[in-house]
C-alpha positions in Angstrom: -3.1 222.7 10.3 -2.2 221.6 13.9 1.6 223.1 15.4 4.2 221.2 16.6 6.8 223.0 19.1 10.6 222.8 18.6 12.4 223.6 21.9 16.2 223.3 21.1 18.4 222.2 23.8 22.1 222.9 21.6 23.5 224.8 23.9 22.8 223.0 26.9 22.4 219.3 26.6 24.1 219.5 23.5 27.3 220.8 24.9 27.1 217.5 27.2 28.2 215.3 23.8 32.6 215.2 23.6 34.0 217.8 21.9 31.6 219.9 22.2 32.3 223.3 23.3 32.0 227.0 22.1 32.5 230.2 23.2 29.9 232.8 24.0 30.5 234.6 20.3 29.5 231.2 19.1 26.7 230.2 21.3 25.0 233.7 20.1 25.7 232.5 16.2 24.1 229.1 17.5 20.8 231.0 18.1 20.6 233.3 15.4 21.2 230.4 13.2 18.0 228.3 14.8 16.0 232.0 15.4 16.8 231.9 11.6 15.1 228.4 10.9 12.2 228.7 12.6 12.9 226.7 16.0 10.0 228.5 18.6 12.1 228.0 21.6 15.8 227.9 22.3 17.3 226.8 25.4 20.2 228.6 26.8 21.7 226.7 29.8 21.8 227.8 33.2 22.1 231.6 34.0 24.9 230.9 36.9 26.7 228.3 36.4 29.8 229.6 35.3 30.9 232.9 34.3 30.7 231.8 30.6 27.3 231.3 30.7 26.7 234.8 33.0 28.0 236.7 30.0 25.9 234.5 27.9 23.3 235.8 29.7 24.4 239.4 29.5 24.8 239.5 25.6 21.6 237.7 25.0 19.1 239.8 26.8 19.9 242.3 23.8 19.7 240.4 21.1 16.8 240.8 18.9 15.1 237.3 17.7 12.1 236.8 14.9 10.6 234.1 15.9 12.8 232.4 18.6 11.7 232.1 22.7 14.4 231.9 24.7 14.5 229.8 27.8 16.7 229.5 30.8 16.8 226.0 32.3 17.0 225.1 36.2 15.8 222.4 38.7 13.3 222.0 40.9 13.9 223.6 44.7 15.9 221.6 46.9 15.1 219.6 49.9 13.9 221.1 52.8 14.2 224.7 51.0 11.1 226.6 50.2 11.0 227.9 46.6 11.5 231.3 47.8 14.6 230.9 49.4 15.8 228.3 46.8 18.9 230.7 45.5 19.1 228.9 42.2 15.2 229.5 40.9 15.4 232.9 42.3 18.0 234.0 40.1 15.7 232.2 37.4 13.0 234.2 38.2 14.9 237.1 37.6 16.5 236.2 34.5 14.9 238.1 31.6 14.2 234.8 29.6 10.6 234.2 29.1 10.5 230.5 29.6 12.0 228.8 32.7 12.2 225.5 31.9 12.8 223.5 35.6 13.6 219.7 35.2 12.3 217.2 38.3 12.6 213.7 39.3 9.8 211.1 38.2 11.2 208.2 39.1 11.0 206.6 42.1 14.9 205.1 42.2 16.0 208.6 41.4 13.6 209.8 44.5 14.6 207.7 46.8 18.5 206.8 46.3 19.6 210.4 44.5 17.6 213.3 46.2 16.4 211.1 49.0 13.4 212.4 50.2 9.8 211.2 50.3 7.7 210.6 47.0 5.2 213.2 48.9 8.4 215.9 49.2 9.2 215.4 46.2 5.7 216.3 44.7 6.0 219.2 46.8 9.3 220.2 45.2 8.2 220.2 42.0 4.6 222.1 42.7 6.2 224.5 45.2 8.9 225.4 41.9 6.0 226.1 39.2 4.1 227.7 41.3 6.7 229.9 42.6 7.9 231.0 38.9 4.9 231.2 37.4 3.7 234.1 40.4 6.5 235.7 39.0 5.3 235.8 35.6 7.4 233.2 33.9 6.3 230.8 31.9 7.3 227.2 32.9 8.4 224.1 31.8 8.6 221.0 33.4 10.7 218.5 32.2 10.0 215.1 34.2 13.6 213.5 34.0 13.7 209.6 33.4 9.6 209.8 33.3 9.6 206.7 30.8 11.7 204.8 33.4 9.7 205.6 36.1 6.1 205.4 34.6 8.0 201.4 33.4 8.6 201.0 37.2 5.1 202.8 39.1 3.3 204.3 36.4 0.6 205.6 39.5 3.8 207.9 40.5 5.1 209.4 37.4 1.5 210.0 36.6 1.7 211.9 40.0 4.5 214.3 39.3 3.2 214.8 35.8 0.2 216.2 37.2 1.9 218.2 40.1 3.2 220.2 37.4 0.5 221.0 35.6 -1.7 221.7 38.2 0.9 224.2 39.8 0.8 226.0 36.3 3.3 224.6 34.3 2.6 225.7 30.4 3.9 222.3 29.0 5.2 219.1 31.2 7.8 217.2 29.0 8.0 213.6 29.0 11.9 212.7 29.3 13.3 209.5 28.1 16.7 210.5 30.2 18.5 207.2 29.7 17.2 206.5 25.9 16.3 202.8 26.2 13.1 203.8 25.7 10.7 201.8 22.0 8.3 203.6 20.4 5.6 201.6 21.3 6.3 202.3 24.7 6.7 206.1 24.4 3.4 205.8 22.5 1.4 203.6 25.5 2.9 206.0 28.2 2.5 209.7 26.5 -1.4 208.5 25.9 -1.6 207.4 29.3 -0.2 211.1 30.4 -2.6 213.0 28.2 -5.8 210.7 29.3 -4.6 211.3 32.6 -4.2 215.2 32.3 -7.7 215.7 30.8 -5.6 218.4 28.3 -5.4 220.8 31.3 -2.0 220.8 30.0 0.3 220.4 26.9 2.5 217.8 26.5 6.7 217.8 25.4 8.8 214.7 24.5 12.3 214.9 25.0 14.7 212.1 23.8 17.7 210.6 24.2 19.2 208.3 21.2 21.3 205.3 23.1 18.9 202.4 21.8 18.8 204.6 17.9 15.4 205.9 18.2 15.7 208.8 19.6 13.8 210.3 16.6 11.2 207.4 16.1 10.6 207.5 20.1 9.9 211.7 19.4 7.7 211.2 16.7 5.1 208.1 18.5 5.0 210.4 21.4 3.5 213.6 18.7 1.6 210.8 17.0 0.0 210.4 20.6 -0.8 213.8 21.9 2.9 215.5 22.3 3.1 219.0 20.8 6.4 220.1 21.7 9.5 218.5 20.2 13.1 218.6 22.7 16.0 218.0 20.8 19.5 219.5 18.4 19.7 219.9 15.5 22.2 217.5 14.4 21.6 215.0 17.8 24.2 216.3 19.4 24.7 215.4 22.9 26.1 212.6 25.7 26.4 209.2 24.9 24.7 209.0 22.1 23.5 211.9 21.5 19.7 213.7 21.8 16.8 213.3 19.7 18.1 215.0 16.2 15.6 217.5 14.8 16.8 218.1 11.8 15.1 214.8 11.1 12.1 215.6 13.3 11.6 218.3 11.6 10.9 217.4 8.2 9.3 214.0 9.2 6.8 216.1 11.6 5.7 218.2 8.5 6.7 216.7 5.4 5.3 213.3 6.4 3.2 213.8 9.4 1.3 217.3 8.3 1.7 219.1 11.2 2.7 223.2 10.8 6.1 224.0 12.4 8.0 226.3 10.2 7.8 228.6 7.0 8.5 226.6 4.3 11.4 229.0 3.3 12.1 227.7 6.6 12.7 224.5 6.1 14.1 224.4 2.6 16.8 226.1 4.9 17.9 223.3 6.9 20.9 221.1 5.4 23.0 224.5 5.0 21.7 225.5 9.0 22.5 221.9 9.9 25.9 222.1 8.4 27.0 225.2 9.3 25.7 224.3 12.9 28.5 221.8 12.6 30.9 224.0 11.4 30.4 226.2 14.4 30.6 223.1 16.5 33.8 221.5 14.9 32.0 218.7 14.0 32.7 216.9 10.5 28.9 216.6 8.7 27.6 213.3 8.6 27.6 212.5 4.9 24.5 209.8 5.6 22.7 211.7 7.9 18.7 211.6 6.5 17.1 214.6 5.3 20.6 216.4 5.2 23.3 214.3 4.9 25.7 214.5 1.3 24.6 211.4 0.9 20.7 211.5 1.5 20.1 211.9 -1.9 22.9 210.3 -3.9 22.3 207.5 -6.3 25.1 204.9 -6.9 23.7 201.9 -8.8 22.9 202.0 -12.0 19.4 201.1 -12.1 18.7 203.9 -9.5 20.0 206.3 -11.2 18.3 205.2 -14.5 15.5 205.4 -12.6 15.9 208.8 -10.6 16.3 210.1 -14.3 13.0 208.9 -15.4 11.2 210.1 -12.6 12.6 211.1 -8.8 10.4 209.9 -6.9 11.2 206.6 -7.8 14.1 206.2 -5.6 13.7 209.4 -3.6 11.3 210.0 -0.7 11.0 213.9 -0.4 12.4 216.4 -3.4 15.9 217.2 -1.6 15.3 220.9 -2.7 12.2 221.1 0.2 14.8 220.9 3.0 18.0 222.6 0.9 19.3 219.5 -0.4 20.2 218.4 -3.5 20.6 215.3 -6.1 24.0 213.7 -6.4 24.5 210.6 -9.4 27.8 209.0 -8.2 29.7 207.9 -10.2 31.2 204.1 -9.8 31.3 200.9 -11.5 27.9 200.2 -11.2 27.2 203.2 -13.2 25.4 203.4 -17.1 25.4 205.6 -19.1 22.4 207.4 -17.9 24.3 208.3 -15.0 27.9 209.4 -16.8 25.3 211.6 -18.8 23.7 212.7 -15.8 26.9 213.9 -14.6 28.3 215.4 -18.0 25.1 217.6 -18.6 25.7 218.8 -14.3 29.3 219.6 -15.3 28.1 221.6 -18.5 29.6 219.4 -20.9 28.1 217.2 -24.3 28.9 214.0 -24.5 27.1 211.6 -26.9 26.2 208.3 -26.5 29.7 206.5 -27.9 31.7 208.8 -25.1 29.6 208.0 -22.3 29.8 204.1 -23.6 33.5 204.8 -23.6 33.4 206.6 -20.5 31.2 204.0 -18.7 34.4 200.9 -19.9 37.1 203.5 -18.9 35.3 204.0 -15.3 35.1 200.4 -14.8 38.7 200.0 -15.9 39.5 202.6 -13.5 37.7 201.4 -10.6 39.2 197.6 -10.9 42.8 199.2 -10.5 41.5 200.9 -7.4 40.2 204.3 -8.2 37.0 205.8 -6.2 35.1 209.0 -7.7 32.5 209.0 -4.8 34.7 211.1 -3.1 36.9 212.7 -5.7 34.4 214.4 -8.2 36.6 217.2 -9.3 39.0 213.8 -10.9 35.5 212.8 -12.4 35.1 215.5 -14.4 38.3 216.0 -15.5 38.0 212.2 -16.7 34.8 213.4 -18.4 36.4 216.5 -20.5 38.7 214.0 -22.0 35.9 212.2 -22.9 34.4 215.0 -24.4 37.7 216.4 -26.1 37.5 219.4 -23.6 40.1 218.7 -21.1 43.0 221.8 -21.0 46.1 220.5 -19.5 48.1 222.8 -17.5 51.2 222.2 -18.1 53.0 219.5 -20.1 55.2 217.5 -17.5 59.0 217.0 -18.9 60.1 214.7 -15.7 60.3 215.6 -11.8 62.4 214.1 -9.2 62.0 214.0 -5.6 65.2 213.0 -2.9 64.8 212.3 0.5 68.0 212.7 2.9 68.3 211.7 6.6 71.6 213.7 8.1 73.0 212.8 11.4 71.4 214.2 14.0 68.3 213.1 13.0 67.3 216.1 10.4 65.5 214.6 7.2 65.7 217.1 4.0 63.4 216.3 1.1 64.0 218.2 -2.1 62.1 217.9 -5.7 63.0 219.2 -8.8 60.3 219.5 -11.7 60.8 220.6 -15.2 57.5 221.4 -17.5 56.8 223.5 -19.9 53.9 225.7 -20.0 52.5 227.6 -23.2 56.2 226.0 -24.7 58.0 227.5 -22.0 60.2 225.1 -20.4 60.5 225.7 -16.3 62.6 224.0 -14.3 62.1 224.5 -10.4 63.5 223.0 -7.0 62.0 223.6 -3.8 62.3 222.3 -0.3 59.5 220.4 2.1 58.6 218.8 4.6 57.7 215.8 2.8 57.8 214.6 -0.7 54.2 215.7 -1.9 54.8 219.2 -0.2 58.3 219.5 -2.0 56.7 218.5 -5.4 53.6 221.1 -4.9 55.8 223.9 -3.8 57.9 223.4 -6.5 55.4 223.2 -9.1 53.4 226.0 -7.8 56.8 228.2 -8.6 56.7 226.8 -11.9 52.8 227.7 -12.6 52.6 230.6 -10.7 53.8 233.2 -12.7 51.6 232.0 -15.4 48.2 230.9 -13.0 48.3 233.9 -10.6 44.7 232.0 -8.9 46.9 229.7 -8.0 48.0 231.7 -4.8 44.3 230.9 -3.7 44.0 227.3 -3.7 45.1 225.3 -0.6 45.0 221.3 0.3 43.0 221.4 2.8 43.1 217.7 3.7 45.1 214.2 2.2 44.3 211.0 3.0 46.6 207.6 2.3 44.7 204.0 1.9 46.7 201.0 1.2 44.6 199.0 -1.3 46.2 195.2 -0.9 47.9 195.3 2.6 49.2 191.5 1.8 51.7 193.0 -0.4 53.2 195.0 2.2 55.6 197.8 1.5 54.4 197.2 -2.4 50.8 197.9 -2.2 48.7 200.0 -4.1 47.7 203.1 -3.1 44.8 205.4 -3.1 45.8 209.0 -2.6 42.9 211.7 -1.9 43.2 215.4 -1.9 40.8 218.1 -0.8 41.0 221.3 -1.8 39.8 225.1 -2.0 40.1 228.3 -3.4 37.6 229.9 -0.7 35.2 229.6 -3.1 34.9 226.0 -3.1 35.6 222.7 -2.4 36.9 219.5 -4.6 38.8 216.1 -4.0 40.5 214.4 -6.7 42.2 210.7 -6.5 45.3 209.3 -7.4 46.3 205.3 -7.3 49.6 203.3 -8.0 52.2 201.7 -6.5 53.9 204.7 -5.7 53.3 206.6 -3.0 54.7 209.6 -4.8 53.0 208.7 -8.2 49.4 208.7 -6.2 50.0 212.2 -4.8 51.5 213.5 -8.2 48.4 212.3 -9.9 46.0 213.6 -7.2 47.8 216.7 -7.3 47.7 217.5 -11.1 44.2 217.1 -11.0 43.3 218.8 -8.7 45.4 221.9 -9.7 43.9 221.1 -13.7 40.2 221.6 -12.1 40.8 224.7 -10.8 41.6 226.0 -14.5 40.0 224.5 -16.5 38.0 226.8 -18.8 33.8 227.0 -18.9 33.8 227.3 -22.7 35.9 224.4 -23.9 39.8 224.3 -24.5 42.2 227.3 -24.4 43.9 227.7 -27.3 
């Protein structure tokens, strides 16, 4: 089975998207995390250009990788410089990554109008800088910025540098699509040009950028047409619109392709590397990114999910579990009662035919009035054990009351008083917040708590208004969700009504209710 490189870029062209920026513990978990999945090279930036990444530098030289390369990243020597004097690729030369990867102009706009010197100089450049790295034992990399642009505009020249490169000793010349308005068909055309041109003295990269969205199709014609290294992040990230996303390229290029590129322990690794890839990065997952996305596997519509049941690959490309994904029957009004079964027997619960017909009607109901499970599972299920005669209320709720008071000066006091009774003790509490849903949860926490003492450990971690008829104004419906954890996991549950307060209250019962509710079936 043929290989196909992967040559991460994260934590240099990646930190070029907005918002992205970490700190040199992080950039180190960035690389274990790839080391981890399998990713042969790793680019680490420049080795000088600010004291962040010196230190990155520093740390990394000591770390110890399994299957990684890393690579330091540089360009070409400047103008009227020779390579030996160029400051910049000397310190590359003595930087203890392996891989030097230098990137060079291609194009002849970019020749003549940004570095301004002759197309002949600038063939020079890039020769003199192989050549000089690779006497020194490196192993280089050429990256031939905006190559697709300039191969459009005098394909006779970018053929030129291309082979510059190669013949100076460069181990792989990468084909860069720099501004990303680059087709497929294109990126096909030209890489074949490259490699008929070349003669395979050399191999060939393909780095993408994603601004016309094919940043992954565009890396995937140029392996279809002799390319055997793969640029990119995992996840895409990057400026504008981000770089060629290899989480997809990853399992398309083995998966559906055939090529070898990781273990496939590997890759049944890569939503929960993607995600927490993200996580380092403060970046939200995308819920419909492919291959690893929440959603990348969920079935809504009735039919698909009948379907899914009978057989997966009906609806479903790849088996999620091949690249750590899984299944996920949503719940909705398009749903049958395949699907509310689906989701019973994932909950651990037995419901017969008549409760999930019943279940089906009351989810329907449900959604009309403005309720939305896709989001709120933990509400779902709790909906469920009523259906199946399993539900264990907390508490039984007596009345609250919630007061709002603006005093002069500007200071607004809200207050809520609850009284419930829990095991037929009647509690009644009053607490202060800063708002009414956080005076009603503090005060019902006191109420709970000395019976619940797990309840210390579960936080909102997120709560989210959407008016549901804005033409009735002040009097709209509204659709509360809440997202919470006990460190353990993660739920949402849903609220709706007309009351702001009522919405939270509901969304806030539940999702304290999920948190208890018994494996086995009903306390008693």
């Amino acid at each position: 089975m043929e290989q196909v490189k992967l040559y991460d870029t994260t934590l240099r062209d990646g930190m070029g998207g907005q918002g992205m920026s970490l700190s040199v513990g992080e950039k180190l978990k960035v690389v274990q995390a790839l080391d981890r999945l399998g990713v042969q090279f790793i680019e680490a930036g420049f080795p000088s250009s600010n004291p962040k990444e010196a230190e990155l530098f520093e740390r990394l030289a000591g770390l110890e990788l399994d299957h990684a390369t890393l690579a330091a990243f540089g360009m070409t020597r400047r103008r009227d410089v020779a390579a030996a004097d160029d400051e910049a690729l000397r310190l590359l030369s003595e930087s203890f990554a392996p891989v030097v990867c230098l990137v060079g102009k291609s194009w002849r706009l970019h020749v003549d109008k940004v570095i301004r010197v002759t197309p002949e100089e600038n063939l020079a450049m890039i020769a003199d800088s192989i050549a000089f790295l690779s006497a020194r034992g490196k192993r280089p990399v050429f990256d031939a910025e905006h190559f697709f642009d300039g191969y459009r505009d005098d394909a006779a020249y970018a053929l030129e540098c291309a082979r510059a490169a190669a013949e100076a000793g460069a181990e792989n010349v990468t084909l860069c699509d720099t501004n990303g308005g680059s087709l497929p068909s294109f990126v096909a055309e030209a890489t074949a040009a490259v490699r008929a041109a070349l003669d395979d003295v050399v191999e060939l990269g393909i780095h993408t950028h994603n601004d016309a969205e094919c940043a992954v199709a565009n890396s995937l014609a140029a392996v279809e047409a002799g390319a055997r290294l793969v640029q990119g992040c995992v996840n895409g990230y990057g400026e504008r619109c981000g770089n060629a996303n290899l989480a997809s390229i990853l399992p398309a290029l083995q998966l559906k392709m055939g090529f070898k590129v990781v273990s496939p322990e590997q890759l049944a690794s890569l939503t929960p590397t993607s995600h927490y890839l993200d996580d380092l990065c403060n970046m939200t997952p995308n819920p419909d990114r492919a291959y690893v996305g929440r959603n990348a596997f969920a079935h809504k519509a009735g039919m698909h999910a009948a379907g899914v049941a009978a057989d997966a690959s009906t609806f479903e490309h790849l088996d999620p579990a091949r690249v750590g994904n899984e299944r996920d029957i949503l719940a909705s009004e398009l749903s049958g009662k395949a699907t509310i079964r689906a989701q019973a027997e994932r909950a651990g619960l037995e419901l017969d035919d008549a409760g999930a017909a019943h279940a089906v009607e009351e989810l329907k109901r449900r959604e009309h009035r403005g309720y939305h499970y896709e989001a709120a599972q933990a509400s779902f299920e709790l909906l469920l054990r009523r259906e199946a005669g399993v539900y264990w209320p907390l508490f039984e709720l007596e009345s609250f009351r919630v007061t709002t008071e603006k005093r002069e000066g500007g200071r607004v006091e809200t207050e809520a008083t609850i009284k419930v009774k829990v095991d037929g003790e009647r509690y009644v509490e009053v607490a202060e917040g800063n708002g009414p849903v956080n005076a009603l949860d503090t005060a019902l926490r006191a109420a709970l708590g000395r019976r619940y003492g797990h309840l210390a450990d579960i936080e909102l971690t997120n709560y989210k208004v959407r008016i549901l008829d804005e033409a009735h104004g002040t009097g709209a419906v509204t659709r509360v969700l809440l997202e919470s954890t006990d460190r353990k996991r993660e739920w949402g549950t849903i609220g709706v009504s007309e009351n702001i307060i009522e919405a939270s209250w509901e969304a806030l019962v539940d999702s304290l209710a999920y948190a208890f509710q018994p494996a086995d079936g009903p306390k008693t």
